[in-house]
C-alpha positions in Angstrom: 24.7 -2.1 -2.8 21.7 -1.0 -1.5 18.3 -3.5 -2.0 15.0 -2.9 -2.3 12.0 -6.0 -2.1 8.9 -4.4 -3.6 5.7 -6.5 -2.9 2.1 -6.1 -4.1 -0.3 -7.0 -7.2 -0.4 -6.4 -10.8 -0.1 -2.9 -10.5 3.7 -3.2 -9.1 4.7 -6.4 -11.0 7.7 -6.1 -13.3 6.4 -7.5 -17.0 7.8 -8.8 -19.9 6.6 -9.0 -23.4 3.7 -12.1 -23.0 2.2 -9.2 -20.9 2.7 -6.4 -22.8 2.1 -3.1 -23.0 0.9 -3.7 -19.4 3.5 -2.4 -16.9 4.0 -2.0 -13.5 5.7 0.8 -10.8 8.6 -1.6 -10.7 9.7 -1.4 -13.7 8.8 2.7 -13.7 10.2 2.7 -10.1 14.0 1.6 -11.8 14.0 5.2 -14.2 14.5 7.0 -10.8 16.8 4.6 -8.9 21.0 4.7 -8.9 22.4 2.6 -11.0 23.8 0.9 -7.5 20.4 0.4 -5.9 18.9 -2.7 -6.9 15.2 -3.8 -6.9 13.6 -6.8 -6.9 10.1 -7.3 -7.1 8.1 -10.1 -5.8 4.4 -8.9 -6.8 2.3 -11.0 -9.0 -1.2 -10.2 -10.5 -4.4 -10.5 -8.9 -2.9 -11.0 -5.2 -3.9 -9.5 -1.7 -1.7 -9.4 1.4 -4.2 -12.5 2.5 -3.6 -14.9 -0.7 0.4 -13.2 -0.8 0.5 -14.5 2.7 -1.2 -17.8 2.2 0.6 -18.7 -1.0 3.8 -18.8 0.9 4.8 -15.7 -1.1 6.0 -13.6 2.3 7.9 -16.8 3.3 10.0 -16.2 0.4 10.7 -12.6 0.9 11.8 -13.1 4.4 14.4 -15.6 3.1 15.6 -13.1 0.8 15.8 -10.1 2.9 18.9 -9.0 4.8 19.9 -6.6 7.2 19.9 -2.7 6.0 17.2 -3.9 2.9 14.1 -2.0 2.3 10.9 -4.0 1.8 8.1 -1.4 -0.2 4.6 -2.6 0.6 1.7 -2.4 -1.9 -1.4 -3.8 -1.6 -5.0 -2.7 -2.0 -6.4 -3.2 -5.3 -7.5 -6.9 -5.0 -8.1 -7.1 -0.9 -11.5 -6.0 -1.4 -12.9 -8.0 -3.3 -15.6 -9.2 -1.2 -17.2 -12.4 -3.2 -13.5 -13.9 -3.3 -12.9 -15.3 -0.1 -9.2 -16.5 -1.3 -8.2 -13.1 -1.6 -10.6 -10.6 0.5 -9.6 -8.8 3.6 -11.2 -6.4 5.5 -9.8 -2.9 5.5 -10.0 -2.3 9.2 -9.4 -6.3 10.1 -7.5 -8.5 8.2 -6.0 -6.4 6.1 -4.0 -4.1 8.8 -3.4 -7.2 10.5 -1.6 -8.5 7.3 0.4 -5.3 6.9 1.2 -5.6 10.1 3.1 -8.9 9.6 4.4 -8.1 6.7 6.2 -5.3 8.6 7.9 -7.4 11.6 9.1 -9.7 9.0 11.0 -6.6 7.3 11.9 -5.8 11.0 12.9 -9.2 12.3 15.5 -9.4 8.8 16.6 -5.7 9.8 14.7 -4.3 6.8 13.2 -1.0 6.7 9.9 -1.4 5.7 7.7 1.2 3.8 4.1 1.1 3.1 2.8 2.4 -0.1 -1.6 3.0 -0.5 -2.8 1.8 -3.6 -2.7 3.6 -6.5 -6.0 5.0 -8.1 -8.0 3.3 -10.8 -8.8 5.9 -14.1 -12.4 6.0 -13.7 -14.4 9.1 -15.1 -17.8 10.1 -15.5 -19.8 10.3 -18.7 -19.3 13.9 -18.3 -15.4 13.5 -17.7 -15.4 13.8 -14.6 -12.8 11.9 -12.1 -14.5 9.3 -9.8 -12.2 9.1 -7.1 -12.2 6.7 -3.8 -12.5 3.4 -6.1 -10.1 1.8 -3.0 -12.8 2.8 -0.3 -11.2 2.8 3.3 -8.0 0.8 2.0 -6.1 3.5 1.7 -6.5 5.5 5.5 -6.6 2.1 6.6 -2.9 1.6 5.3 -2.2 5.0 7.2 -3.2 4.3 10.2 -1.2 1.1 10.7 1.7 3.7 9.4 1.1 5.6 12.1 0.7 3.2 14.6 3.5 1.5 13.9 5.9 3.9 13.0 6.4 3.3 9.4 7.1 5.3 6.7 3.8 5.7 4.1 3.8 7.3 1.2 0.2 8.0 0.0 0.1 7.3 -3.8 -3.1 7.3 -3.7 -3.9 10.6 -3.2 -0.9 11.3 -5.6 -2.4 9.6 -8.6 -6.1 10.6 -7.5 -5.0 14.4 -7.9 -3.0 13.7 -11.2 -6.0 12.1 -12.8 -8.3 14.5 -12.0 -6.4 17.1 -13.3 -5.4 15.6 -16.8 -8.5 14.3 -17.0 -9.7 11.4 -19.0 -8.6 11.3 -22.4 -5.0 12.7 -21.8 -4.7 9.4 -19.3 -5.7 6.9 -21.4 -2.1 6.3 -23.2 -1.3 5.9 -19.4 -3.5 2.8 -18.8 -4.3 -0.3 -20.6 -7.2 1.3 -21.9 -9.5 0.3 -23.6 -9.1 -2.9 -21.5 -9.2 -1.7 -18.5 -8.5 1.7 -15.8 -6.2 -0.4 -13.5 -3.0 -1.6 -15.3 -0.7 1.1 -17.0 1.3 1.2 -19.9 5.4 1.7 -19.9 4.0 5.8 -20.0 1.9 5.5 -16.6 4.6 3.0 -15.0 6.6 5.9 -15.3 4.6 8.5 -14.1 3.2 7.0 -11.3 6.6 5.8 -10.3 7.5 9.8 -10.5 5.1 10.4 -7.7 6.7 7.9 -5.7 10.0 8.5 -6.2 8.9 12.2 -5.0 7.7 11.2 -2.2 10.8 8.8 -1.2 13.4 12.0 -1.5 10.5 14.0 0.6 10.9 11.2 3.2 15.0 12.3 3.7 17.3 9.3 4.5 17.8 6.5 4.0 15.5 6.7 1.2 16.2 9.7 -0.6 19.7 8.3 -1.2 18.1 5.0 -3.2 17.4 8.1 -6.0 19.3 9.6 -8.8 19.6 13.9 -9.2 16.5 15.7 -10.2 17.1 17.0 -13.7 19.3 19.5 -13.2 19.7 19.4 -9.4 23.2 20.2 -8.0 24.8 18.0 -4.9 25.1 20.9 -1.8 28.2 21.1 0.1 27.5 18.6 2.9 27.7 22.3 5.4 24.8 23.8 3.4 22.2 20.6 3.4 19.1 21.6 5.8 18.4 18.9 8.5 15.9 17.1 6.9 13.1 14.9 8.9 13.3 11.3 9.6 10.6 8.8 7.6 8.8 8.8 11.2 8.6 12.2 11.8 7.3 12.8 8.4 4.8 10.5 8.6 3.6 11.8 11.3 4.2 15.4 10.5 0.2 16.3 9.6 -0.7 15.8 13.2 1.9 17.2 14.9 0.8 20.0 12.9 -2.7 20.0 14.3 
């Protein structure tokens, strides 16, 4: 059976009903999934990779994980928050540095680590217009430790950024716990925004794409008619090779 650790804030945390309609990607993440992969996730609300770290949380994780595991990483949303000191982290400080050991633990358990930007917040203009960038430099931040270290990133960031600003604001809001806030999504969004990740996972070739179930009304090939398809590395770095 394959495993998968998912770690990151309130926007990945799997909820029950004392926190419902509010839903997170790991409970959307489990509509695209085998029915043989199994995920567990260790995110709680409000947490950055420094409190995660500082709580003890990663400890826990690295006890769980074993060889040939996948350990997702999330975090974004609650790292910059400047005026909390417990959770802030700088995006081109602390907060790779975090990422950073969050990745050899996944390493050292013979994990694969993957690294996941944070997904965007609905705001809109009065006009309706979609404000995007709400995570600042979180998100290339994220990238660049990706790329230096050789990990696998999916940007849903720029995934959910695009999606909201084409739907626009009042088809999103059954997405989000709105009218409380433009952060948290509903069972609808979980599942949308999971959508976008689980695209990007079977775009990333193996050994993710094989965590995910058929497209809707996608045929297995014959092994002799699959195209080679890249490595997580060499996707992740396939914009610059491209340059």
């Amino acid at each position: 059976m394959d495993r998968i650790g998912y770690i990151g804030d309130s926007t990945v945390t799997f909820n029950k009903m004392n926190t419902y309609p509010q839903a997170g990607l790991s409970q959307g993440l489990l509509l695209y999934l085998k029915d043989d992969v199994f995920l567990r996730s260790f995110a709680v609300n409000g947490r950055s990779t420094k409190s995660f770290i500082d709580e003890g949380r990663l400890d826990v994780v690295e006890a769980w994980l074993e060889p040939g595991d996948f350990l997702f990483i999330q975090f974004g949303h609650n790292d910059e928050k400047q005026n909390d000191p417990s959770r802030y982290a700088a995006p081109f400080g602390a907060y790779q540095d975090n990422l950073r050991s969050m990745i050899g633990v996944a390493r050292k358990k013979g994990a694969t680590p993957l690294l996941i930007t944070p997904m965007a917040r609905r705001l809109f203009s009065p006009e309706g217009e979609f404000l995007g960038g709400s995570h600042g430099e979180y998100p290339s931040a994220m990238k660049q430790v990706a790329r230096e270290e050789k990990v696998a990133c999916i940007d849903l960031n720029m995934a959910s950024e695009a999606y909201l600003a084409v739907v626009g604001d009042y088809a999103s809001r059954p997405m989000f716990v709105y009218p409380k806030d433009n952060s948290h999504m509903t069972n609808l969004g979980a599942a949308v925004m999971a959508g976008f990740l689980a695209d990007g996972l079977r775009r990333l070739g193996e050994p993710f794409s094989k965590l995910l179930v058929p497209k809707e009304g996608a045929v297995e090939e014959e092994p002799w008619k699959k195209e080679e398809k890249l490595s997580a590395v060499d996707l992740a770095f396939q914009s610059e090779k491209n340059e």
